[in-house]
DOPA-197957 format. One line per 3 residues: number of its first residue (from 1); for each residue x, y, z of N, C-alpha, C. Coordinates in steps of 0.2 Angstrom, whole numbers. Example, Ala and Ser with C-alpha at 12.3 -4.5 7.8 and 13.67 -1.06 7.14 Angstrom:
<sites>
1> 66/-28/39/62/-22/39/66/-16/39; 64/-11/35/68/-5/36/64/0/39
</sites>
This chain:
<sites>
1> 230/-67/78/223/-67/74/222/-60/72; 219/-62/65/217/-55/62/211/-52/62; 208/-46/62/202/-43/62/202/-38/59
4> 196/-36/57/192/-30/53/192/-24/61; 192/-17/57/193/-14/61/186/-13/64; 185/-8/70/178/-8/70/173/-4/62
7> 165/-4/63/164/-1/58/162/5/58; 162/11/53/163/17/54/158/18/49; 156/18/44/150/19/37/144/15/39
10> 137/18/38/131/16/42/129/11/32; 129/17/28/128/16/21/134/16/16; 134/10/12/140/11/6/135/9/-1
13> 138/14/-6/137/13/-13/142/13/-17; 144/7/-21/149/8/-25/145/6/-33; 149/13/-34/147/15/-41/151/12/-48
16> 150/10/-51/155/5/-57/154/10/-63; 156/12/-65/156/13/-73/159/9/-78; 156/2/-82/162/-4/-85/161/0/-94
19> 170/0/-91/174/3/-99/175/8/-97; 173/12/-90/174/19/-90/184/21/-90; 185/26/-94/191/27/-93/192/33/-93
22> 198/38/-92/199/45/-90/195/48/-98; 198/43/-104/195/49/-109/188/48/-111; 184/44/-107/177/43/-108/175/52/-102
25> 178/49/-97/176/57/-92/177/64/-96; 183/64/-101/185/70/-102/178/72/-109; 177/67/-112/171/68/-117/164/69/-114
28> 164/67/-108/158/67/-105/159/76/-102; 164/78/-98/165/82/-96/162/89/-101; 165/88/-107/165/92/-113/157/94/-117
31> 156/86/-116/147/88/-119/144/89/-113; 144/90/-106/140/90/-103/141/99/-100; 146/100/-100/147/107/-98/150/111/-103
34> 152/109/-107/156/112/-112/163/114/-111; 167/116/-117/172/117/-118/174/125/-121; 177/131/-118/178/137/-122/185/139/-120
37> 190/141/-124/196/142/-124/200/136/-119; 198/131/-120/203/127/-117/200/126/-107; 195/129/-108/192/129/-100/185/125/-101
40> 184/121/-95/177/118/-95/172/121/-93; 166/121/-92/161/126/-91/159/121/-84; 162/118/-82/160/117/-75/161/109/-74
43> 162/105/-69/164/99/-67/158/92/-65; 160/90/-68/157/80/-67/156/81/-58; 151/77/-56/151/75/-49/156/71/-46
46> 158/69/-52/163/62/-48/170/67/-47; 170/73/-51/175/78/-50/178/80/-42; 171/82/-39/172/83/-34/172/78/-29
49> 173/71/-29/176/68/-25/182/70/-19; 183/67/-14/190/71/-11/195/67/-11; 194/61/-16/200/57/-17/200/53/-24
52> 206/52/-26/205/48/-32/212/46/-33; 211/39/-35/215/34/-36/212/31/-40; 220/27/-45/221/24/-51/221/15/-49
55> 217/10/-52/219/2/-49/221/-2/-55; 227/-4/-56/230/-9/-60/223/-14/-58; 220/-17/-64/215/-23/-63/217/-28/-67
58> 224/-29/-69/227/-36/-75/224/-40/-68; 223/-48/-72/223/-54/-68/230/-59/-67; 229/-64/-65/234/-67/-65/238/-70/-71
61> 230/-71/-75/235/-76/-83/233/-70/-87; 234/-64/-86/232/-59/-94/236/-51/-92; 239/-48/-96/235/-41/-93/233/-38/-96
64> 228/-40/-102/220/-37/-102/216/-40/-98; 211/-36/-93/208/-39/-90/200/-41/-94; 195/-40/-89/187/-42/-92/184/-39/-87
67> 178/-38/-85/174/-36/-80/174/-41/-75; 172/-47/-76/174/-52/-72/181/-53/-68; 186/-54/-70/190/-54/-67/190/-46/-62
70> 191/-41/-67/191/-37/-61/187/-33/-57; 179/-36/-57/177/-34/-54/177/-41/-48; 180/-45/-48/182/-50/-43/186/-46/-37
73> 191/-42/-42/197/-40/-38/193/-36/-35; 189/-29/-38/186/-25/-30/182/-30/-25; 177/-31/-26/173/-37/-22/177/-41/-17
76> 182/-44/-18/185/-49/-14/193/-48/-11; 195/-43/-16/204/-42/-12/207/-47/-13; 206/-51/-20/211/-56/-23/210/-57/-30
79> 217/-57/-33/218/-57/-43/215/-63/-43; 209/-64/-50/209/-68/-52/209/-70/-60; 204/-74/-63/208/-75/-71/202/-72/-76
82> 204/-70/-80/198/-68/-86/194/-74/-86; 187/-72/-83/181/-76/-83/178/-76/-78; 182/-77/-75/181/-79/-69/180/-74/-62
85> 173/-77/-57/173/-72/-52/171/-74/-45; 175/-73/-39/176/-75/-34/179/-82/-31; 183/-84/-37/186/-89/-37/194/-88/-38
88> 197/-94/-34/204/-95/-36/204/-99/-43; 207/-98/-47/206/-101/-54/211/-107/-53; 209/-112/-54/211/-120/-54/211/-123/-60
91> 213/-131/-60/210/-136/-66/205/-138/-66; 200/-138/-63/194/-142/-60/192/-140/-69; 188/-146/-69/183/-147/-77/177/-142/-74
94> 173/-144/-70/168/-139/-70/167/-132/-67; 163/-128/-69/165/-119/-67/164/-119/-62; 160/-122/-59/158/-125/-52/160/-126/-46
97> 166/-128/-48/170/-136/-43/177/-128/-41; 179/-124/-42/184/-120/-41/184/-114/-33; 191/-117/-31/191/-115/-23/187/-106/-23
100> 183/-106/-19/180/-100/-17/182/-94/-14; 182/-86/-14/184/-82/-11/177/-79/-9; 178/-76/-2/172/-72/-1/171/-67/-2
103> 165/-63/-5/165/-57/-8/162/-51/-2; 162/-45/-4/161/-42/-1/152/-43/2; 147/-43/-3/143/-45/-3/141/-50/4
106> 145/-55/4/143/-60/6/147/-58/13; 151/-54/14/154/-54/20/148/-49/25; 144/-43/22/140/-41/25/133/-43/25
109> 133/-50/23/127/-55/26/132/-59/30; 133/-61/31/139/-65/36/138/-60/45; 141/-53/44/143/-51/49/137/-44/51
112> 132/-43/45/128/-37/50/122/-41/47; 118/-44/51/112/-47/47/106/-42/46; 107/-37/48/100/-32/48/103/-25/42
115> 107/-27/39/110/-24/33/107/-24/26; 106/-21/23/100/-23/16/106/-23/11; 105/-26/5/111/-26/-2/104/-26/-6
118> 108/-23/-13/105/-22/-16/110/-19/-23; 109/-23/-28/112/-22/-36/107/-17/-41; 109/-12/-45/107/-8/-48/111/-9/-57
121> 108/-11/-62/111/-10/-69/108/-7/-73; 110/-6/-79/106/-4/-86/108/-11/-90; 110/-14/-89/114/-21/-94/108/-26/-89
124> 110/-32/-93/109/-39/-89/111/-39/-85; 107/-39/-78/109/-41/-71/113/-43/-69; 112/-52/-74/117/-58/-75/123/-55/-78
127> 125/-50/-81/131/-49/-82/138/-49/-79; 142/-49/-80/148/-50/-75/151/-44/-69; 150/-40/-72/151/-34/-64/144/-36/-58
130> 139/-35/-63/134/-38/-57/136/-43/-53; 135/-49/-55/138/-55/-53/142/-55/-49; 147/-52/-51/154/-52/-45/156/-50/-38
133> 149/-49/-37/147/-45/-32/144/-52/-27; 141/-57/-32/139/-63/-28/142/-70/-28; 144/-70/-36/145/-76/-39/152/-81/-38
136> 152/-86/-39/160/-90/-41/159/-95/-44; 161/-95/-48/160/-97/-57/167/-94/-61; 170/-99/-66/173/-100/-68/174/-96/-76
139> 166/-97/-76/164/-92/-84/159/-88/-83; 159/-82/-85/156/-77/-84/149/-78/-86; 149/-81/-93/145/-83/-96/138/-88/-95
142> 139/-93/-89/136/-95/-86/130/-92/-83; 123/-90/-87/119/-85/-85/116/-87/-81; 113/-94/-83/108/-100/-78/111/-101/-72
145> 119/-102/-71/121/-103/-63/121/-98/-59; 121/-91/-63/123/-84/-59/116/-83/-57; 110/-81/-63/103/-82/-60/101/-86/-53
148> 104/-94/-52/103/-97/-46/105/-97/-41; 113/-91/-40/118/-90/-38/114/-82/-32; 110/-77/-38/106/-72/-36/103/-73/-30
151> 98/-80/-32/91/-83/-29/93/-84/-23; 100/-89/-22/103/-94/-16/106/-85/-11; 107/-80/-14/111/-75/-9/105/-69/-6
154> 100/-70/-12/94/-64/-10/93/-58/-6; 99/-55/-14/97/-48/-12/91/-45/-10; 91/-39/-7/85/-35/-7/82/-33/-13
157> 86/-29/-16/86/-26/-22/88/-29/-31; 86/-28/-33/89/-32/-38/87/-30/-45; 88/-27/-51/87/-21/-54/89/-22/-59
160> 88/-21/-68/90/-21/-74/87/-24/-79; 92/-27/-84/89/-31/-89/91/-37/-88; 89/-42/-95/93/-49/-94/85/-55/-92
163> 78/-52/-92/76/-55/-92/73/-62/-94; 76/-65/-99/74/-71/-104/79/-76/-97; 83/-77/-95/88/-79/-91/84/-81/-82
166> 78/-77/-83/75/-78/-74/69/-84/-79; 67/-86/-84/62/-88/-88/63/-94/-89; 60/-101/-89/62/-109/-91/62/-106/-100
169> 64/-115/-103/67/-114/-108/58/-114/-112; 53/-117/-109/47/-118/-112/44/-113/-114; 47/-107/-108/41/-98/-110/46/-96/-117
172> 40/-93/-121/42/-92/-128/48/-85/-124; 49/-82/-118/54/-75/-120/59/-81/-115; 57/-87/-115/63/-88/-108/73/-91/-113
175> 78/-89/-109/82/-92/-111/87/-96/-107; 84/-98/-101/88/-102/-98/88/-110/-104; 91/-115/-101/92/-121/-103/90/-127/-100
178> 85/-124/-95/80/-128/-90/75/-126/-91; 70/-130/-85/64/-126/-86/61/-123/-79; 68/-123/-75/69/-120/-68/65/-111/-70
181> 59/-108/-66/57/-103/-69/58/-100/-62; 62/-94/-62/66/-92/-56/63/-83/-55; 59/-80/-59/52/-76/-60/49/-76/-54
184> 45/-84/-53/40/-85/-51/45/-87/-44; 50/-88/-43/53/-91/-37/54/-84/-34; 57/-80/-35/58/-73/-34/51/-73/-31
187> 45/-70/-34/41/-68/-32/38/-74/-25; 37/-80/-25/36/-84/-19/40/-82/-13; 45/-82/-15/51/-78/-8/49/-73/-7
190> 44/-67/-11/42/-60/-6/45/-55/-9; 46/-57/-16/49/-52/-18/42/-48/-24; 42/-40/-24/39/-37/-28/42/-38/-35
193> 39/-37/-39/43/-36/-46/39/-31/-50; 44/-29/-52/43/-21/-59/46/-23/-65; 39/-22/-69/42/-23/-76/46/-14/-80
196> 42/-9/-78/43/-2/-79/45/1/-75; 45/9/-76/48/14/-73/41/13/-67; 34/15/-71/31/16/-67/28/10/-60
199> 31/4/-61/30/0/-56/37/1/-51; 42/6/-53/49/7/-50/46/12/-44; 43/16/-47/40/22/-44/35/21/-35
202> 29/15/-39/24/13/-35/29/9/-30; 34/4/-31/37/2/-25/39/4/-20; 44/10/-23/47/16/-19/43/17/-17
205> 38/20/-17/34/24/-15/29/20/-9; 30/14/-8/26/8/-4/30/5/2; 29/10/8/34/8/13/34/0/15
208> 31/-3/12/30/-11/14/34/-14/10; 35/-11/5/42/-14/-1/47/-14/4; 49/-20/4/56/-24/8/60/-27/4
211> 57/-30/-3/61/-31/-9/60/-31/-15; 63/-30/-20/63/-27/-28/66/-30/-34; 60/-35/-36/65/-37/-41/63/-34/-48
214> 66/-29/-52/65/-26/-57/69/-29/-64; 62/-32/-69/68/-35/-74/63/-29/-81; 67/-26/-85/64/-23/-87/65/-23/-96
217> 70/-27/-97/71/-30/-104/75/-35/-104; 72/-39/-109/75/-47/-110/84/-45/-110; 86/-40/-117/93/-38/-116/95/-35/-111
220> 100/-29/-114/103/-24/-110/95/-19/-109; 95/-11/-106/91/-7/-106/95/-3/-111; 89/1/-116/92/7/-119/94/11/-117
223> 99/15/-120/104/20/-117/100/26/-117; 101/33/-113/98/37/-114/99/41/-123; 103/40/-125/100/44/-133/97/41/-134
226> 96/33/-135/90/32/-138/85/30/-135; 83/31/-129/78/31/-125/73/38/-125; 78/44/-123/76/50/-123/77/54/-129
229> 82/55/-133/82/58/-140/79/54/-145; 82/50/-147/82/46/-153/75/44/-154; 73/40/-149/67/36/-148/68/28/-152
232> 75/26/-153/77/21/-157/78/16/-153; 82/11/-156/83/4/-154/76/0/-151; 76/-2/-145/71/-7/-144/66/-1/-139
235> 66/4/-140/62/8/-135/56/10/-138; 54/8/-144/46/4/-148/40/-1/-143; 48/-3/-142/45/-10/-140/45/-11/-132
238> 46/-6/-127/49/-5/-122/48/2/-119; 46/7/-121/45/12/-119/46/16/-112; 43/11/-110/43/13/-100/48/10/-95
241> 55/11/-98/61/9/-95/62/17/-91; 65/10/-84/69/17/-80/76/20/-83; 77/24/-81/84/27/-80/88/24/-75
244> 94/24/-76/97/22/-70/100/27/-64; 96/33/-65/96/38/-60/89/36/-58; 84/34/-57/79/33/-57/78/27/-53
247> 82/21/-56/81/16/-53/85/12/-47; 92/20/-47/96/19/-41/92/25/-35; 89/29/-36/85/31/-33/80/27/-27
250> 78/25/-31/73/19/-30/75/16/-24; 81/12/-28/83/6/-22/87/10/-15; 88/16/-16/90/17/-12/84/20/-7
253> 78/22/-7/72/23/-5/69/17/1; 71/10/-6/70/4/-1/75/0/6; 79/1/1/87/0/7/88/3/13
256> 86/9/14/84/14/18/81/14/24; 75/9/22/72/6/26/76/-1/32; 79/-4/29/86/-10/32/87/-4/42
259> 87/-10/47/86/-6/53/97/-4/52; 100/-10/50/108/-7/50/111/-6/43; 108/-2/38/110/1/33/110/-1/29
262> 115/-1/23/114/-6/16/121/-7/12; 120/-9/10/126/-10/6/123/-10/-5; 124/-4/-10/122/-3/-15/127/-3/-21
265> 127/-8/-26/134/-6/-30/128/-6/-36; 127/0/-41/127/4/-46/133/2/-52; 129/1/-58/134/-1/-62/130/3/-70
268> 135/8/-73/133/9/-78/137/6/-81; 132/0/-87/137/-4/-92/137/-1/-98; 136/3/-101/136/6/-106/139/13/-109
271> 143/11/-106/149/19/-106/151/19/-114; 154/15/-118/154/15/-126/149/22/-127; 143/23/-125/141/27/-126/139/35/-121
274> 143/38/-126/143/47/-118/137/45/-115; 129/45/-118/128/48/-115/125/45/-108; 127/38/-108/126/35/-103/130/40/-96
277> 134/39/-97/140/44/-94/136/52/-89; 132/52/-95/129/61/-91/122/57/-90; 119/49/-88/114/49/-84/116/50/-77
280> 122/49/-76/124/51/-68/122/57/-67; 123/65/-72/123/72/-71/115/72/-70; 112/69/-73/105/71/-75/98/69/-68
283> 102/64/-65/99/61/-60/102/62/-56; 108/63/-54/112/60/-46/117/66/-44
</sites>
């Protein structure tokens, strides 16, 4: 018979950068510290790590992968197929119906029940890294199942955009394809919610927050250029978005509280742009 070894980490945080790659670092590296004769003016935090390793994430039918597949593989410790997450990929007609693996996620409500988890994005919640930390689904894109998927595993924390997807189809911002309104369910369960930076702040700051549901744009959040520099994209219309230093902060303030520690995966989805990359420097 086989077993886990005893446990040895009170608190774990895994951090995702999705799209990040060595030459995304190296550009980050350059704008952030600089570059003179061929020398950098100083190192990324994730520099000084005291270890670093490289992971093949092809799946089983591709070897281009997707966030979905692999962020299945971290989560669970088994290949799966482009779309797909926390499943064995099958024939089954429904996304549904497809043999289940147990993710990490689920394993630390399984075996330490006085643990707190908690998800942290800048993208839609419901997007696939997030997801794959709970979900088993077929297609990625199944937003209304993953939102249900969220509800049925009830995080502590729960953090980003993607808001029109928690909404029935009848509220003029909602985009599910029900009229299931999982908002208002959330909050029945005891959950707090934040629409801004500043209701992120009042939480943290409220030792009675024991849970955090922060949805803070219908899509993705704005990146920091055009949040802080630019003043462009939807940040008109949206002003008082957190940062994802700010809002991993936060949840770890509330996590904190859990009497046997937490479990937090941190995901910046918007690495295509640097500057996303230097909100880790700015905040963390």
């Amino acid at each position: 018979m086989f077993d886990t070894p005893a446990r040895r980490a009170r608190n774990v945080i895994l951090f995702i950068g999705d799209g990040l790659s060595l030459a995304h670092l190296t550009a980050a590296r350059v704008l952030a510290k600089g570059l003179v004769e061929g020398r950098y003016g100083g190192e990324l935090a994730m520099d000084d790590m005291p270890h670093m390793a490289l992971v093949s994430t092809s799946g089983v039918d591709s070897l281009v992968t997707d966030s979905a597949n692999s962020m299945s593989a971290y989560t669970t410790g088994h290949k799966s197929c482009v779309n797909a997450m926390g499943i064995y990929c099958a024939r089954n007609k429904s996304g549904l119906a497809h043999p289940r693996v147990e993710t990490i996620a689920e394993l630390v409500k399984r075996r330490y029940d006085g643990m707190g988890f908690g998800i942290v994005t800048n993208t839609e919640i419901e997007d696939a890294t997030l997801a794959g930390m709970l979900a088993h689904i077929r297609r990625r894109s199944d937003y209304d199942e993953i939102v249900r998927m969220f509800y049925d595993a009830k995080p502590d924390v729960l953090m980003g955009g993607g808001k029109g997807f928690f909404l029935p189809k009848a509220d003029k911002a909602g985009k599910r394809k029900d009229e299931e309104d999982y908002l208002a369910k959330f909050k029945a369960a005891g959950y707090r919610f934040a629409a801004t930076a500043t209701d992120v702040r009042a939480a943290a700051a409220d030792n009675a927050t024991a849970r955090l549901l922060g949805l803070f744009h219908p899509g993705n959040l704005d990146g920091a250029l055009d949040r802080v520099v630019l003043k462009k994209g939807t940040v008109p219309l949206y002003p008082n978005q957190p940062d994802l230093a700010e809002a991993t902060r936060a949840a770890i303030e509330i996590l904190a509280r859990r009497p046997d520690g937490f479990l937090l995966m941190v995901e910046s989805g918007l690495i295509d742009k640097y500057s996303h990359v230097l909100d880790w420097e700015r905040g963390l």
